[in-house]
Phi, psi and omega in degrees: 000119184286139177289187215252326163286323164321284186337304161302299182273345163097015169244120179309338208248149161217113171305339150232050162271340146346313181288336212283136206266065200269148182268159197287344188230155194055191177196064198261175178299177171236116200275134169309315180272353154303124177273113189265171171288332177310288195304349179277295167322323173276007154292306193289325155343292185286324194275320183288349180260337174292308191291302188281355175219051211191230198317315186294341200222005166281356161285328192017075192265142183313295183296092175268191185264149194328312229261319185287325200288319187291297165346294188286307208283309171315303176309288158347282159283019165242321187285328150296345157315309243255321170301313176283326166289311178294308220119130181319322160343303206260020160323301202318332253220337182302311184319315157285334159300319199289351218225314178285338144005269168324310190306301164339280171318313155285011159248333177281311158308346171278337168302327186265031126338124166292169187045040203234175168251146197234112200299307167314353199246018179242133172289356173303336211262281184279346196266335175290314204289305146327312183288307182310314169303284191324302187297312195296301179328315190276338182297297180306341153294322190269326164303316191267328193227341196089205174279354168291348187245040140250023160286342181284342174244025167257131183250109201273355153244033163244176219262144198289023186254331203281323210302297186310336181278331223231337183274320200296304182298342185287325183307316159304318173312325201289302205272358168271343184316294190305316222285284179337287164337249174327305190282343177286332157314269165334296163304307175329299191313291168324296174281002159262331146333330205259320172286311165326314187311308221256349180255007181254329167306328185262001182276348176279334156288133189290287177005305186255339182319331181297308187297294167328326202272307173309339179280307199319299204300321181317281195336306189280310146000289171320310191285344203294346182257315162004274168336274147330293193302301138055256182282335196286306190273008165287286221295307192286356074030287161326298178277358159269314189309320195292324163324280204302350158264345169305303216237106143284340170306125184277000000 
């Protein structure tokens, strides 16, 4: 007999429930203080990043080992990442790129665990994570430049009569920065999560189960570049705003 949400929605399966924030123990309401599967996962999160750039790299053997080799070659492409667009300026800074990076990148590969939760695919999530880049980027601008770093929305080489039309819009662009910056994370995240789900449901009609099974596997193919790519177009995303607050002259 289909339950009373089946009913409403005319569907046996529901592809986001999956997202749903729940407490690990009992199955009471949720609490800023109630430990939920989010708060669980994002431990594992931490741990799992504490093991590979901690632990995985304290022999720092000339010959390294798989796990010491990831290690680096990830330290690597984020500190050249980070040089080539700021600049040596903007080394110093490499710690908090590296971390948010990391996070990402390990909460999105812990997601395609079966049964695991995928911390990232909530905007609750990526909008904090946004937001910290968005406020730290502009306090640093205006700390590092003054009142100069509303040279970033004046465009000195385009012809005066345009600069106020061209200054309104970099301004709207400015402040759009967090929404866009979270929801292209998230939305990816989700919606790939959510089509694996609606192709696993359908693996259960036999008819279709071969086909259902083949979407499964694509998909997750997918999500598996997802994943990386991503964290990759977060973290370099970071490193143009933190550029436009270092340099703000168009």
């Amino acid at each position: 007999m289909a339950t009373e949400t089946e009913a409403e929605t005319g569907l046996a399966f529901h592809p986001m429930e999956q997202f749903e924030v729940t407490p690990l123990f009992g199955d009471g309401a949720v609490h800023w203080y109630t430990p939920t599967n989010a708060t669980m996962w994002f431990g594992i999160t931490l741990l799992a990043i504490i093991a590979l750039l901690v632990f995985g790299t304290r022999g720092r053997a000339v010959i390294p080992s798989r796990v010491q080799s990831i290690a680096e070659m990830t330290y690597g492409m984020v500190y050249k990442m980070l040089e080539d667009i700021c600049g040596k300026e903007g080394l110093k800074y490499f710690p908090y790129v590296m971390t948010l990076f990391s996070f990402i990148v390990f909460a999105n590969y812990l997601a395609l665990i079966p049964k695991s939760f995928s911390t990232t695919s909530h905007i609750a999530v990526t909008a904090v994570l946004a937001l910290f880049v968005f406020i730290g980027v502009t306090v640093l601008g205006f700390v590092k430049n003054g009142m100069h770093f509303l040279e970033l929305f004046w465009v000195k080489s385009a012809p005066l009569a345009l600069r106020p039309v061209l200054a309104v819009i970099e301004l709207i662009s400015y402040f759009v920065r967090p929404v866009s910056h979270s929801i292209r994370l998230a939305g990816n995240v989700m919606a790939g999560h959510a089509v694996i789900k609606v192709f696993a449901a359908f693996a259960a009609i036999l008819w279709i189960a071969p086909l259902a099974i083949l979407g499964i596997v694509g998909v997750y193919a997918l999500e598996v570049l997802v994943c990386i790519i991503q964290a990759y177009v977060f973290t370099i995303l970071t490193c143009v705003y933190l550029k436009d607050a270092l340099h703000p002259s168009h």
